[in-house]
N, C-alpha and C positions, 0 to 999 in steps of 0.2 A: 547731801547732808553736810553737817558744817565741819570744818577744820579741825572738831576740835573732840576726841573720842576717848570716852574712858570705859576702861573696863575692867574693874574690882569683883570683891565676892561683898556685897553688899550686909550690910545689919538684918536684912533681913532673910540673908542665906541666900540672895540670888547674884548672880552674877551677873555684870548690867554693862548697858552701852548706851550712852547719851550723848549728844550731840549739840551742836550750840545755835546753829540755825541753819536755814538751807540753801546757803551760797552753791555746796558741792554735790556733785553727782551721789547715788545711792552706792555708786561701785567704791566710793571714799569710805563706808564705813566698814568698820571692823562684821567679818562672816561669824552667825554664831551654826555650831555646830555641833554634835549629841554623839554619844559613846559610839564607837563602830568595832572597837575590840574586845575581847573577852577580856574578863578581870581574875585577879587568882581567888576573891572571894567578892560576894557583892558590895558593892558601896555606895555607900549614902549619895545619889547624883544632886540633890538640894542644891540648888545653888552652881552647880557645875555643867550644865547643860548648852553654856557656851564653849564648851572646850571639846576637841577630839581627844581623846584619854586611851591609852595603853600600859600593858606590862603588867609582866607576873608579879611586879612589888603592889602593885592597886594605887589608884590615884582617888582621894576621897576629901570632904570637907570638915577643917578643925575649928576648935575654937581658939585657937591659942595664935594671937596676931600680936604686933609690936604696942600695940595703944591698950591690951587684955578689952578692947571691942569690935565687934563685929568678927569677922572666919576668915582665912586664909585657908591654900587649897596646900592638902600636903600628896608629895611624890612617897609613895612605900610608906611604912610603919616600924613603929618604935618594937625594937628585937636585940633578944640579945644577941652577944658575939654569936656566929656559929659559921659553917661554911656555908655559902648563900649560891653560889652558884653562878654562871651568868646569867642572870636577872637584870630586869630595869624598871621603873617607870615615869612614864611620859604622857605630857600633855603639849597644846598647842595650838595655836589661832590665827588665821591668814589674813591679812588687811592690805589695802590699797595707800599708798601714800600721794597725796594731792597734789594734781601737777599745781605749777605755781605757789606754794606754800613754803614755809621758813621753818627755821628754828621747830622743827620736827623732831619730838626729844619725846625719847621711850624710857621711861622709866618705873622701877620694882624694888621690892624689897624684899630679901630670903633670907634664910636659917638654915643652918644644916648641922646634922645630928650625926655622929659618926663610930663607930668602930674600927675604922682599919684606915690605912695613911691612902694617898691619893693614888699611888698608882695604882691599887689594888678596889679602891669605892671611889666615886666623884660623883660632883653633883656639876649641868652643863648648863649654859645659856645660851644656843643660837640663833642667827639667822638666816632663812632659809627662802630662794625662788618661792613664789606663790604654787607651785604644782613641789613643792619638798624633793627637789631633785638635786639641787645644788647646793651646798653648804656659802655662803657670800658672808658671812662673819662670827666669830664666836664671841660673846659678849662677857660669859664667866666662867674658869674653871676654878672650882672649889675644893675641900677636900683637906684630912690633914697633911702638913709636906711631907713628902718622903723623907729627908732628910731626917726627921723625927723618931723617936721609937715608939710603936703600936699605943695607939692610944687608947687610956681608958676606954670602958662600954658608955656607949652615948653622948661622948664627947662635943659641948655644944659649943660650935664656932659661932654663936652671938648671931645678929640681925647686921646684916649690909642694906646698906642704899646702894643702888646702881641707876644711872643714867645716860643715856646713850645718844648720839645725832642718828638720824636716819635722813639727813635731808638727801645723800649721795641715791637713796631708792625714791626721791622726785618720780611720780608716774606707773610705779610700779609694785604688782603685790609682793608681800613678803609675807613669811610665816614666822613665829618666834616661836620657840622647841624649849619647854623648859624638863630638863630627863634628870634623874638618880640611876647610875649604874654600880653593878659590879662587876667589875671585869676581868676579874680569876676565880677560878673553879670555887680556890678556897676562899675568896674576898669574907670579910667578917661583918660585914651590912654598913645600910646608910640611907637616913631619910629626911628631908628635906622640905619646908613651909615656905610657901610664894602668899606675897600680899601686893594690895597697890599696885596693879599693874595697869600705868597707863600711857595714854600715849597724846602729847598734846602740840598745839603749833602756837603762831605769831598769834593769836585769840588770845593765849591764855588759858590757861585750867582750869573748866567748868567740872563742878562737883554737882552731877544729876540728881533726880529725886529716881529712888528707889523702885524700883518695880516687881511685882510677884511674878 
């Protein structure tokens, strides 16, 4: 498959993977893959069935993206302050990066909605060995600063762009781990919206046609 893979929550609620042409092997495209963990309630999978999904916060499909079209995939749900517990929720998807290929740039954009400062809720970005055994880089930690005092209920830290090199994994699978946690008994919640998640090379950034 070709160089060049994206994978969004599409217009029409699906989460897609397109391709530019078939210079590169099948093992070059991004793996899609379907719930394998229990959720703390059901959720809407529409659209999210390219993703391995976890955690007691629920991982489901919104409407609320940076453009107000098309869905983004949100980590947990909007709550008020209370003590949360340690909880989390995560998602994730393993791809091969193209031996011989350039300018391999992964790139996303998030939001994150908050009640408590960061050492207490965080939202993460990493990346991870293709078998999720090695942690090989962390790409965002979020969150309000500690340094702060408690912040409002639902305090929205705004839409980031992130963009990343991956050419140093030439050859090799990785996973990218997008989680919301809490990580004290009493954390006061936190949740968090992923859009545009793609990944492209020296081709260039093909925008596919949509698929159901």
């Amino acid at each position: 498959m070709s160089g060049v893979h994206d994978v969004a929550v599409g217009p029409d609620g699906d989460i897609y993977i397109q391709t530019r042409n078939s210079a590169i092997p099948q093992a070059a495209a991004l793996n899609k893959y379907t719930s394998l963990a229990p959720q703390a309630a059901a959720p809407d999978f529409t659209g999210l069935s390219s993703w391995t999904v976890g955690g007691m916060l629920g991982v489901s499909r919104s409407t609320e993206t940076s453009t107000s079209e098309g869905y983004s995939m949100r980590l947990g749900a909007q709550i008020d302050p209370a003590d949360q517990g340690l909880t989390d929720a995560w998602a994730y998807q393993t791809f091969t990066i193209p031996v011989g290929s350039t300018h391999n740039q992964l790139s996303f954009n998030y939001r994150v909605y908050t009640n408590d400062v960061i050492a207490n809720s965080d939202f993460s970005v990493l990346i991870y060995d293709g078998n999720g055994l090695e942690k090989l880089e962390e790409i965002v930690h979020a969150g309000m600063p500690a340094a702060n005092l408690m912040p409002a209920a639902g305090t929205d830290l705004g839409w980031r762009t992130v963009s990343f090199n991956l050419d140093a994994y030439r050859g090799r699978s990785v996973r990218i781990l997008f989680q919301v946690r809490n990580l004290r008994e009493n954390a006061q919640g936190i949740w968090a919206l992923v859009e545009r998640v793609e990944l492209h090379n020296q081709h260039g950034l093909y925008l596919p046609l949509i698929t159901r």
